[in-house]
C-alpha positions, 0 to 999 in steps of 0.5 A: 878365379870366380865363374863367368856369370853366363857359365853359372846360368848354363850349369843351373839351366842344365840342372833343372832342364829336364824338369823345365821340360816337364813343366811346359810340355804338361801345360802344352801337350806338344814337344815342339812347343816346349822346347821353344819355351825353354829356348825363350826361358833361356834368353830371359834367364841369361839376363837375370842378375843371379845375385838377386835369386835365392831359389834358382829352380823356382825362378826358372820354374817360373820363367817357363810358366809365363811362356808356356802361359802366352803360347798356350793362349796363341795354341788355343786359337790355333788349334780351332783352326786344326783339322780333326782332333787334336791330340797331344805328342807322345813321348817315347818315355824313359824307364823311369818314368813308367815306374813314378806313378804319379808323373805316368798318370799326369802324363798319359794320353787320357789326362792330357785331353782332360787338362785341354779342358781347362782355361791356359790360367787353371791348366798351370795352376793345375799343373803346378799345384796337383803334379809338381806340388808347388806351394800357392805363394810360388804359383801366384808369382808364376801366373800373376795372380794372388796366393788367395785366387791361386787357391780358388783357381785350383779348387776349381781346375781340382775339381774339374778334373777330378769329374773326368779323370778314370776312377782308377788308374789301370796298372801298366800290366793291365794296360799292357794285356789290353793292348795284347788283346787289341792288336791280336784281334786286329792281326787276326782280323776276329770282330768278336775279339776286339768286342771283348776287349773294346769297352761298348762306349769306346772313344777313338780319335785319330789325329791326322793333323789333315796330313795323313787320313784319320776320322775328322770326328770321333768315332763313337761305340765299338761296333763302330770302331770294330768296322774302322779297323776291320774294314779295308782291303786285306793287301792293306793290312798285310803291310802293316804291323804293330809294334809294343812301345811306351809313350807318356809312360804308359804301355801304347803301340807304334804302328809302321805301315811298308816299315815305315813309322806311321802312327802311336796308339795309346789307350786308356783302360778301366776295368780290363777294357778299353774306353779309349783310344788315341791315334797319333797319325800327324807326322809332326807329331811323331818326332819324339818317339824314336828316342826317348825324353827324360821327365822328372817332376823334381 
């Protein structure tokens, strides 16, 4: 008895789900966009004759590219209208995607903001190209482009990256230790700890989403950020605490306010210090940390 065409669908859908994921959450930073990608790439994929397709994983990569392409440019707009910096949603993510280092670095809070960078076109080429390795014919099926204008789309993204990417990638223990220091500091409420471990032009944004409080702009400097989390009143801080977690496959902390969730921290560290910090207040945003989401780039 031969398989009903819409089962083979369902079982190559399932396959390759976890990487379809991958593909468009790396374009769009949001989860929630995601999934609404894979839920479009289904509905086209169930019509598609699979007689006529020699590469199914390819085929639905491509799919997913095209949607997330057009939402990614509804985002764009979007998100000029969003209150504060925008930042990505973490991801509570699985053990094994800590221990790939290149899906953990093209993953991380720090890269997500430099892909924003990009135009929708250069981000999937980027994408495509630098973290899934797809070659350029592929890519220029899936952006609608030809071979020769992918691979001056991506010289281009490549080198635009590569001018605001870290020098060096921190080790998930180097992360890891800097984040140590930065929640003892703030617990103990000593202004000279945090200096130490606060690089002296740290970024923070905070992502309030203009539903929970947060810096409308960045904030500049670590004397500065070193005020923002010292100051307040002391009844305040006693009702939070920290929480080592891991989002987008690096080390980062969740912040619960009365026991409730309230917020992830993420970082980026170079050379033992902090340069950057990320703070995820937006409670839309915060539906993908309480269980993990698996990630693959094959």
């Amino acid at each position: 008895m031969t398989d009903h065409p819409t089962d083979l669908a369902t079982e190559a859908f399932v396959t390759h789900r976890n990487l379809l994921f991958t593909v468009a959450y790396e374009m769009l930073g949001s989860a929630a966009d995601a999934e609404d990608v894979l839920q479009e790439t289904w509905l086209r994929w169930v019509k598609v004759d699979l007689g006529q397709v020699s590469d199914q994983r390819a085929y639905l990569v491509r799919i997913t590219t095209r949607q997330a392409l057009n939402r990614l440019r509804t985002m764009k707009r979007r998100r000029e209208a969003y209150v504060g910096p925008w930042l990505p949603e973490p991801l509570l993510t699985t053990p094994d995607v800590a221990e790939d280092i290149e899906l953990a670095e093209s993953m991380s809070m720090a890269m997500m903001l430099v892909l924003e960078s990009l135009s929708p076109t250069e981000r999937a080429v980027f994408v495509l190209r630098e973290v899934f390795e797809a070659d350029y014919d592929e890519i220029a099926e899936a952006v609608g482009k030809t071979p020769a204008a992918v691979r001056q789309i991506a010289h281009r993204a490549r080198g635009h990256v590569d001018a605001r990417r870290p020098r060096r990638t921190a080790s998930p223990s180097e992360t890891r230790a800097a984040l140590e220091s930065f929640q003892r500091a703030i617990e103990t409420g000593n202004p000279q700890d945090l200096l130490d471990v606060l690089a002296p032009d740290v970024v923070l944004l905070s992502d309030g989403g203009g539903v929970k409080r947060a810096a409308l702009r960045p904030v500049l400097g670590a004397e500065k950020i070193v005020r923002f989390y010292l100051g307040g009143s002391a009844k305040v801080k006693a009702t939070i605490t920290w929480e080592p977690t891991v989002v987008n496959g690096s080390p980062a902390l969740a912040v619960h306010v009365g026991g409730e969730l309230d917020g992830v921290m993420a970082v980026r560290v170079e050379n033992a210090r902090i340069t950057g910090l990320y703070f995820v207040r937006n409670p839309e945003k915060l539906t993908h940390v309480t269980s993990e989401t698996p990630l693959t780039l094959r």
